[in-house]
C-alpha positions as CSV (number, residue, x, y, z in Angstrom):
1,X,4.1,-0.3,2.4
2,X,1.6,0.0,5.7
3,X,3.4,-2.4,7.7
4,X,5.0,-0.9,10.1
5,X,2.0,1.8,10.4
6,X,0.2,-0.7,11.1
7,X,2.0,-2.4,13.8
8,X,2.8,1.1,15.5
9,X,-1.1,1.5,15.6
10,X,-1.9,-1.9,16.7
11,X,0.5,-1.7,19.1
12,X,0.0,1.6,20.7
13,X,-3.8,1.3,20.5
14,X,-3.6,-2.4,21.7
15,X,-6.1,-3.6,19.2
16,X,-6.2,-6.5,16.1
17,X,-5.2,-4.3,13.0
18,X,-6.3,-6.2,9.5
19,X,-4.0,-5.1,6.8
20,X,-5.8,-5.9,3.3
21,X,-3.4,-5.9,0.3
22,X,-5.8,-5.2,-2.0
23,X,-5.5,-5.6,-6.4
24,X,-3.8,-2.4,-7.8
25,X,-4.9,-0.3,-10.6
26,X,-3.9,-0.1,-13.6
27,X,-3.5,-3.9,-13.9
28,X,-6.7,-4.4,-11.9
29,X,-9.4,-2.1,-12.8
30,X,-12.4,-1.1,-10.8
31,X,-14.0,-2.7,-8.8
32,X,-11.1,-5.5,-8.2
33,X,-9.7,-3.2,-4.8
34,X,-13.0,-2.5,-3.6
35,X,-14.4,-6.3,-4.1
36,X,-10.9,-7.5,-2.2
37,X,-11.4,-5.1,0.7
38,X,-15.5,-5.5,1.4
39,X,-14.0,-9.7,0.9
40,X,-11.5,-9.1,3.6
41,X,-13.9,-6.9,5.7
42,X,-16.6,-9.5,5.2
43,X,-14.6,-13.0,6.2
44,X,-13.1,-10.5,9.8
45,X,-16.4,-9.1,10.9
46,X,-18.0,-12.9,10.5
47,X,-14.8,-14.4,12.4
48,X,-14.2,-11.6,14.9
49,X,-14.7,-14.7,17.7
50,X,-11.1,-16.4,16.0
51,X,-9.2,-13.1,16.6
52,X,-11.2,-12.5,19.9
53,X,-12.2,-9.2,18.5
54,X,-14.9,-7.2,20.7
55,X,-18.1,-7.0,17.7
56,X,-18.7,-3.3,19.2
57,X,-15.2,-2.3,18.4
58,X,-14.2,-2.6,14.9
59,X,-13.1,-0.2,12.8
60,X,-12.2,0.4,9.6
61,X,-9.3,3.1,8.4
62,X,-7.8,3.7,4.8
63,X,-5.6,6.4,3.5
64,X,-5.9,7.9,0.1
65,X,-7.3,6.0,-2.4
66,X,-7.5,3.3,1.0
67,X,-9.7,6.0,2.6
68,X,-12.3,5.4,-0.6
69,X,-12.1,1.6,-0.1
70,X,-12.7,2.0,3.4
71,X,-15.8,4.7,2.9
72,X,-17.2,2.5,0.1
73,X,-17.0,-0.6,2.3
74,X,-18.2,1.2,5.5
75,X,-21.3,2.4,3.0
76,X,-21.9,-1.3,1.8
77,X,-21.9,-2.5,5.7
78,X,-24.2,0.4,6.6
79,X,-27.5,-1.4,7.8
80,X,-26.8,-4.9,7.5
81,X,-28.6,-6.9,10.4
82,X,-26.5,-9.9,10.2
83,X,-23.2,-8.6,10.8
84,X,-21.6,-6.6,13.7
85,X,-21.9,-2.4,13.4
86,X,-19.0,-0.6,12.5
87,X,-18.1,1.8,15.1
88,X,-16.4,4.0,13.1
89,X,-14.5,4.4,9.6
90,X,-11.1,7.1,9.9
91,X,-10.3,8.4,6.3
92,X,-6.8,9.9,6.0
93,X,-6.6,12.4,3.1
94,X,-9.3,10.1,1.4
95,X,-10.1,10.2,-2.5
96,X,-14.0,10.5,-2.5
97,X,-15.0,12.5,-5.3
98,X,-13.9,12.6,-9.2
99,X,-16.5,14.7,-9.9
100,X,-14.5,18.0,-10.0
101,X,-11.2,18.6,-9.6
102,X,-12.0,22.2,-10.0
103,X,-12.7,22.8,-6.5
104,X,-10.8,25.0,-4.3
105,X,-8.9,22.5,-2.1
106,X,-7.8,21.0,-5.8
107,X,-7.1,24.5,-7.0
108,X,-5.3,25.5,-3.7
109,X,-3.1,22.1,-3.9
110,X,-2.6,22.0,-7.3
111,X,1.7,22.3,-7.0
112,X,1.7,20.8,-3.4
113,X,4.1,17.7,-3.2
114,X,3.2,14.9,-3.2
115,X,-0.4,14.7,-5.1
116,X,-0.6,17.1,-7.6
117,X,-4.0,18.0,-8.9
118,X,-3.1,16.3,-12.0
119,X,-1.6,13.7,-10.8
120,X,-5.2,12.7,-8.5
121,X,-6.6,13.0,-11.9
122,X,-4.7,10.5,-13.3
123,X,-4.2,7.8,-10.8
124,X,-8.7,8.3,-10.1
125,X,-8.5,7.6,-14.0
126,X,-6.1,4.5,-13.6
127,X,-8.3,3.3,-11.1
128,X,-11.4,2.9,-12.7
129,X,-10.4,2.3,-16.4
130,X,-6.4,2.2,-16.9
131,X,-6.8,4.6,-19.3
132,X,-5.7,8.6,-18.7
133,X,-6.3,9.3,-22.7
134,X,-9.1,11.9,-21.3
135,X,-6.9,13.2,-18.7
136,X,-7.9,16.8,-20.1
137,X,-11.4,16.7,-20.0
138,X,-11.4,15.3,-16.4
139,X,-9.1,18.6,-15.3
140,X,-11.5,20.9,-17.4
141,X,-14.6,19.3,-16.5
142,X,-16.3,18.1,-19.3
143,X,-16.2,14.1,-18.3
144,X,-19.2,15.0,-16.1
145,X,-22.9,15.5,-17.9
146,X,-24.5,18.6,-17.0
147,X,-27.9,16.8,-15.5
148,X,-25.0,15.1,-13.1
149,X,-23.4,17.9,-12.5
150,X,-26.6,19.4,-11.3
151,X,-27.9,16.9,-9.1
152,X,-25.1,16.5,-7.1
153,X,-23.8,20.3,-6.9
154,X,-25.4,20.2,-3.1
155,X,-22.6,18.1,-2.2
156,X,-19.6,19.0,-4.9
157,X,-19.1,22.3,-4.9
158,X,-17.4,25.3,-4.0
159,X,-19.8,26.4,-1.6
């Protein structure tokens, strides 16, 4: 679905651009996508000599639930001595939090086309169980113990 993206960037940007078609949910349940992406990630940034790929130039880019694969594996990569440093990670209109979908960008969004609020709900649910049976309590809020809700309500919430 990313091909020709792909080639447009590689070609305007004259880089190597490393297309991973990762396992999709719901017949491949978390972490299969994430394990084929940090794979992929793993095998380029230890052959970047084969593509004659700069080490100081590589990044990685994902878009929706791409941009969490690319976060996650730009988060595993973070500090590792033995492989080259990331120079960046782009994240279009990344999924990064299930926490809340509560929030006001969800709330604001909620009937815009193309990714309903529900609809984020449900695919964030098909991706890490293949099961949307508590599609409800992740709109309302209740999939999320309060102790959890606490400690990370510096970095999810509305303010």
């Amino acid at each position: 679905t990313h091909e020709e993206l792909c080639r447009f960037i590689a070609r305007e940007s004259e880089s190597v651009v490393v297309s991973v078609g990762y396992r999709l949910a719901p017949e491949h349940k978390y972490p299969a996508a994430y394990e084929d992406c940090l794979s992929a990630t793993l095998h380029f940034l230890q052959h970047l000599q084969h593509y004659a790929v700069d080490p100081a130039r590589v990044t990685v880019c994902g878009d929706s639930a791409g941009g969490n694969l690319a976060a996650a594996v730009s988060q595993s990569l973070a500090g590792r001595a033995d492989l080259p440093r990331l120079r960046a990670q782009i994240l279009l209109y990344p999924g990064l939090q299930a926490l809340d979908f509560n929030l006001p960008s969800y709330q604001q969004n909620r009937g815009v086309p193309l990714l309903f609020r529900e609809r984020a709900a449900f695919y964030m649910l098909q991706y890490l169980n293949g099961n949307a049976a508590k599609l409800e309590e992740v709109l309302e809020g209740s999939h999320i113990p309060v102790d959890i809700k606490l400690k990370y309500r510096k970095w999810v919430s509305p303010d």
